[in-house]
C-alpha positions in Angstrom: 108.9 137.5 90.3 106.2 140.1 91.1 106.8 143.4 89.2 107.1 147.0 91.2 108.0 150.4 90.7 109.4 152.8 93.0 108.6 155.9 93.8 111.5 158.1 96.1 112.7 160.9 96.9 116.6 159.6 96.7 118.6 160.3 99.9 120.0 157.8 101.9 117.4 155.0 103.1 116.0 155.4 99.3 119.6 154.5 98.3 119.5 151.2 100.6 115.4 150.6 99.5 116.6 150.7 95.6 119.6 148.4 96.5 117.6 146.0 98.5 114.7 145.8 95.4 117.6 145.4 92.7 119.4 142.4 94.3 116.1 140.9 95.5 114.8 137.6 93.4 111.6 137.7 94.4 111.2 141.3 92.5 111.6 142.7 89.0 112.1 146.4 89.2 110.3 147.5 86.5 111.1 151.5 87.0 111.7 154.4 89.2 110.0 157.3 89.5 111.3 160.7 91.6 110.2 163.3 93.2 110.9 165.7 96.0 111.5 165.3 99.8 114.8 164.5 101.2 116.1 166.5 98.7 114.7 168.4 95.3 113.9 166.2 93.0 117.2 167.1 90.5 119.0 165.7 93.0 116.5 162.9 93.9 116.5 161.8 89.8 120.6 162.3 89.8 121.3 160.2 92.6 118.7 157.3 91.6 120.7 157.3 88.7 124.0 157.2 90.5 122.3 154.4 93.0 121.8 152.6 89.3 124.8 152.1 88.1 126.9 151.5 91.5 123.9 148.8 91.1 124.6 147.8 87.4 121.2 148.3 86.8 121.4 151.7 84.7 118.7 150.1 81.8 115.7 150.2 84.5 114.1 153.4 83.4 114.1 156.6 86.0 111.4 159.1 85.1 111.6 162.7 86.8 108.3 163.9 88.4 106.9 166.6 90.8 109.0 168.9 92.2 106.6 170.6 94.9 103.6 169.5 97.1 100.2 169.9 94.7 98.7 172.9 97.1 101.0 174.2 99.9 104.9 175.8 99.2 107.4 174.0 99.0 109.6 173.7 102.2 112.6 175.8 102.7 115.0 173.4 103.8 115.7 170.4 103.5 116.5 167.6 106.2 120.6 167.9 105.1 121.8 167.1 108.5 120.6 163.4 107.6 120.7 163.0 104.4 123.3 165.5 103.3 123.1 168.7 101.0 122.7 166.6 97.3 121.2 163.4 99.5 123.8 160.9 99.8 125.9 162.0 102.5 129.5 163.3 101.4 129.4 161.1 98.2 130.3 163.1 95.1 130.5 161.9 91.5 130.4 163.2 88.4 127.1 163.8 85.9 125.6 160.1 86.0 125.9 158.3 82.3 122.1 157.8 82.2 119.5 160.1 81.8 115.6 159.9 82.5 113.2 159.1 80.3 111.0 162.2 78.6 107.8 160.8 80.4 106.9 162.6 83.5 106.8 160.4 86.5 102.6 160.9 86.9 102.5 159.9 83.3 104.8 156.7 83.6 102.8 155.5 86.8 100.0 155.8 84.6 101.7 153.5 81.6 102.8 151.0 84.0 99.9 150.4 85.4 97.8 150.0 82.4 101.2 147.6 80.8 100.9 145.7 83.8 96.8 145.4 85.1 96.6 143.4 88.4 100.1 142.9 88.5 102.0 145.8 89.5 103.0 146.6 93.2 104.0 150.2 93.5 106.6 151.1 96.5 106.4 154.8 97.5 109.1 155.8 99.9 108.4 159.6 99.3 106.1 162.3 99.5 102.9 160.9 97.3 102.3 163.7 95.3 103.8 161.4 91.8 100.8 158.8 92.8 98.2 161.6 93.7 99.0 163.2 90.1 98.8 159.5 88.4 95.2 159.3 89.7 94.2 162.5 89.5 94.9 161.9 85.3 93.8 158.4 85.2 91.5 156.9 88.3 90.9 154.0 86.9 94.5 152.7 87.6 93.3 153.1 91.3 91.3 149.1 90.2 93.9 148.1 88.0 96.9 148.2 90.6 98.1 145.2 92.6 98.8 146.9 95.7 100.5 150.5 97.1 103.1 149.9 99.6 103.5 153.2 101.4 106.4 154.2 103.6 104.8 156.9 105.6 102.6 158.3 108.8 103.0 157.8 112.8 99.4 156.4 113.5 100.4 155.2 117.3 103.7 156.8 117.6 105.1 160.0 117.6 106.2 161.7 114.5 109.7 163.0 113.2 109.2 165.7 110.8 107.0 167.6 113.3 105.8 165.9 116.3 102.8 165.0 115.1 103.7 164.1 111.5 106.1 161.8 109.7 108.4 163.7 107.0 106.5 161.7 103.7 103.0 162.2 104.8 103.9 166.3 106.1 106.1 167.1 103.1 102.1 166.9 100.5 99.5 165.7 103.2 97.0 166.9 100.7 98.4 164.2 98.0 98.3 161.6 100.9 95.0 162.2 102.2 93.4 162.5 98.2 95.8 158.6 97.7 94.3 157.3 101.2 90.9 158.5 100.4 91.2 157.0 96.5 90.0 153.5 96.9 93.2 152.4 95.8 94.8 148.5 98.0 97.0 150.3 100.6 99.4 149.0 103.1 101.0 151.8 105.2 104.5 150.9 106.6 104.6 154.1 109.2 106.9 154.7 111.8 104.9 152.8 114.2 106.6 149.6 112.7 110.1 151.2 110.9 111.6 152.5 114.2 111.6 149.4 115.5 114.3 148.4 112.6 118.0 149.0 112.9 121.5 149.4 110.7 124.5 150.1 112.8 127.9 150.5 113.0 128.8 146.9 113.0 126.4 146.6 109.9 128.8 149.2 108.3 131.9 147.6 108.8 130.7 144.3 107.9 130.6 146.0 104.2 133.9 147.9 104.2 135.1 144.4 104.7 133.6 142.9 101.4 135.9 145.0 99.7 133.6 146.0 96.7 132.5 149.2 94.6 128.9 148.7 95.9 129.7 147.9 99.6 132.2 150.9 99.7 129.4 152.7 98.3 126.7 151.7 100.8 129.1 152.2 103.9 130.5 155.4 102.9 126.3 156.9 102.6 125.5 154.9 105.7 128.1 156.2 108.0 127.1 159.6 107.6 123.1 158.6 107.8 123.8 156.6 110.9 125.7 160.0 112.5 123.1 162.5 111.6 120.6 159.8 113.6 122.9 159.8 116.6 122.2 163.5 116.9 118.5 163.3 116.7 118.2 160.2 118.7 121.4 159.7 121.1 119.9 156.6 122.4 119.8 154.4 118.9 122.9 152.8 118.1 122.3 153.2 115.0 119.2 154.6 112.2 115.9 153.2 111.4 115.8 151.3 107.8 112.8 153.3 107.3 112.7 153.0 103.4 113.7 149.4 102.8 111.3 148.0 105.2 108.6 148.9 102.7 110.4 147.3 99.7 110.3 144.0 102.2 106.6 144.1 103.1 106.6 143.7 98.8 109.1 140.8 99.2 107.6 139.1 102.3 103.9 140.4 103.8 104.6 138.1 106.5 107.2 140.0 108.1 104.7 142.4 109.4 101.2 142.5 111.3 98.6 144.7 109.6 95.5 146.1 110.8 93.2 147.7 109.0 91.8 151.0 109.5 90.4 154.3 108.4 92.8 156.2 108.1 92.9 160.3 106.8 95.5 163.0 106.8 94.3 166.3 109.4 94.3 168.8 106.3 93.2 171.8 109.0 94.7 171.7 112.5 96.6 174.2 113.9 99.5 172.0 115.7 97.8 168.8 114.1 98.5 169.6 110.1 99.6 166.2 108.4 99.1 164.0 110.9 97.6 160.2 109.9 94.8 159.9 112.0 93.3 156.5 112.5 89.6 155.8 113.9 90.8 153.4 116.5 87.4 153.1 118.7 85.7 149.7 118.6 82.6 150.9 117.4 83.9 152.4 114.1 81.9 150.9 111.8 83.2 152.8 108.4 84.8 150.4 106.1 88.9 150.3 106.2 90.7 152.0 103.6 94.1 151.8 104.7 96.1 148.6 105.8 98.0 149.7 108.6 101.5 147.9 109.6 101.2 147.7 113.7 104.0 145.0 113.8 107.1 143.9 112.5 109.5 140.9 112.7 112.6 143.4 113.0 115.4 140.8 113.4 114.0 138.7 110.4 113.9 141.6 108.0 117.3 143.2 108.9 118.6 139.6 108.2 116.9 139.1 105.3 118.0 143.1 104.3 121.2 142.2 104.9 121.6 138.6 103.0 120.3 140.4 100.0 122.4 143.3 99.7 125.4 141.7 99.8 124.6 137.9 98.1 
């Protein structure tokens, strides 16, 4: 089983991504780490813990980490019309049983890391600013790491937090270019390659009909993701499995086509700030930092997605 940590900002896709991880074989879940995003990261730590125990996995550790970007303000708002106002649609509970660990997240990336050399994959579905503080106290870890699987950036395609910029990359570009630029083995699973991935309605009822706690669960924060994507995209049938995806690059590389690249964040433009940009002319001859996901094998991963979550 290869060992990973993830690192979210829970609302609903991170719910499904933490789900999908769990039940997988082929992965251990070693921890969680939180920050903000889709929502502040109180709520982003509450609901991972919620996500945990729906999951009876409440013993994988869940440390707390940074609640705004490293440089810029924090947002105003955030994206509730998607996600909901706590993250997880209209799903209330009460307090979770479980708390976090005392170590901050930046801290337990660190530990992890250094518990696990060469053998750790970390999964970062959120803005990066947990990883950029991890290096930023320890760079070594950037050569002791497996692999970063980062779900973020629109490096052909258009993004959706702005229309340049996808909502991970825009919510700390400075902790996403200072990751991209650390040295560290990246694969970037952007919207170039997640919008092409799909849960519908069907998808939804074919859970209400198993009839259990955790398939209630996932169709009841589903439902309301899938309707907040029908306003913002009235041609989809459904939403993007943005999150997840990443978790099944970890599971099976082969389900994508990467490219590499050299890749940075625009730190300065005017209608351009947080944008990935990639050097895509043939004569670039800088060396790749970034392993770019151009391609995906969307009907074998949602099956795949799917088989897991409820086997």
């Amino acid at each position: 089983m290869q060992r990973v940590l993830l690192d979210v900002d829970t609302g609903i896709d991170d719910a499904l991504a933490i789900a999908y991880a769990v039940r997988s074989s082929a992965l251990e879940v070693i921890g969680i780490t939180t920050t903000f995003g889709n929502v502040s990261v109180d709520n982003a730590t509450q609901n991972t813990l919620h996500v945990l125990e729906q999951l009876d996995a409440a013993d994988i550790p869940v440390a707390k980490g940074e609640a705004a970007p490293l440089f810029h303000p924090l947002f105003k708002s955030y994206p509730s019309e998607i996600h909901g106002e706590v993250g997880l649609g209209l799903w209330s509970a009460s307090e979770p049983a479980s708390k976090p660990v005392s170590t901050p997240a930046g801290a337990f990336i660190v530990e992890q890391i250094k518990r696990y050399p060469n053998q750790l994959t970390l999964i970062c579905v959120g803005p990066l600013t947990n990883l950029a503080t991890a290096i930023m106290q320890a760079p070594e870890i950037t050569s002791l790491v497996h692999q970063i699987i980062i779900m973020g950036g629109a490096v052909k395609v258009a993004g959706n937090r702005q229309m340049h910029a996808e909502a991970n990359i825009y919510s700390d570009p400075e902790a996403a270019q200072f990751v991209f630029q650390s040295g560290a083995p990246i694969t970037l699973v952007g919207l170039d390659v997640t919008m092409q991935t799909e849960l519908n309605s069907e998808d939804v009822r074919r859970w209400r009909e198993q009839d259990t706690p955790l398939a209630t669960f996932l169709a009841d924060v589903t439902e309301y993701y899938i309707n907040g994507y029908k306003k913002l995209y009235p041609d989809r049938e459904g939403c993007a499995l943005h999150d997840p995806l990443a978790v099944a690059v970890a599971i099976d590389p082969s389900l994508v086509e990467i490219q590499p690249m050299v890749l940075q964040v625009d730190l300065e433009g005017v209608h351009s700030y947080g944008r990935t940009v990639a050097d895509l002319r043939e004569r670039c001859t800088a060396p790749p930092n970034v392993n770019v996901c151009v391609g995906v094998e969307a009907k074998r991963f949602q099956e795949h997605f799917h088989r897991t979550i409820m086997e």
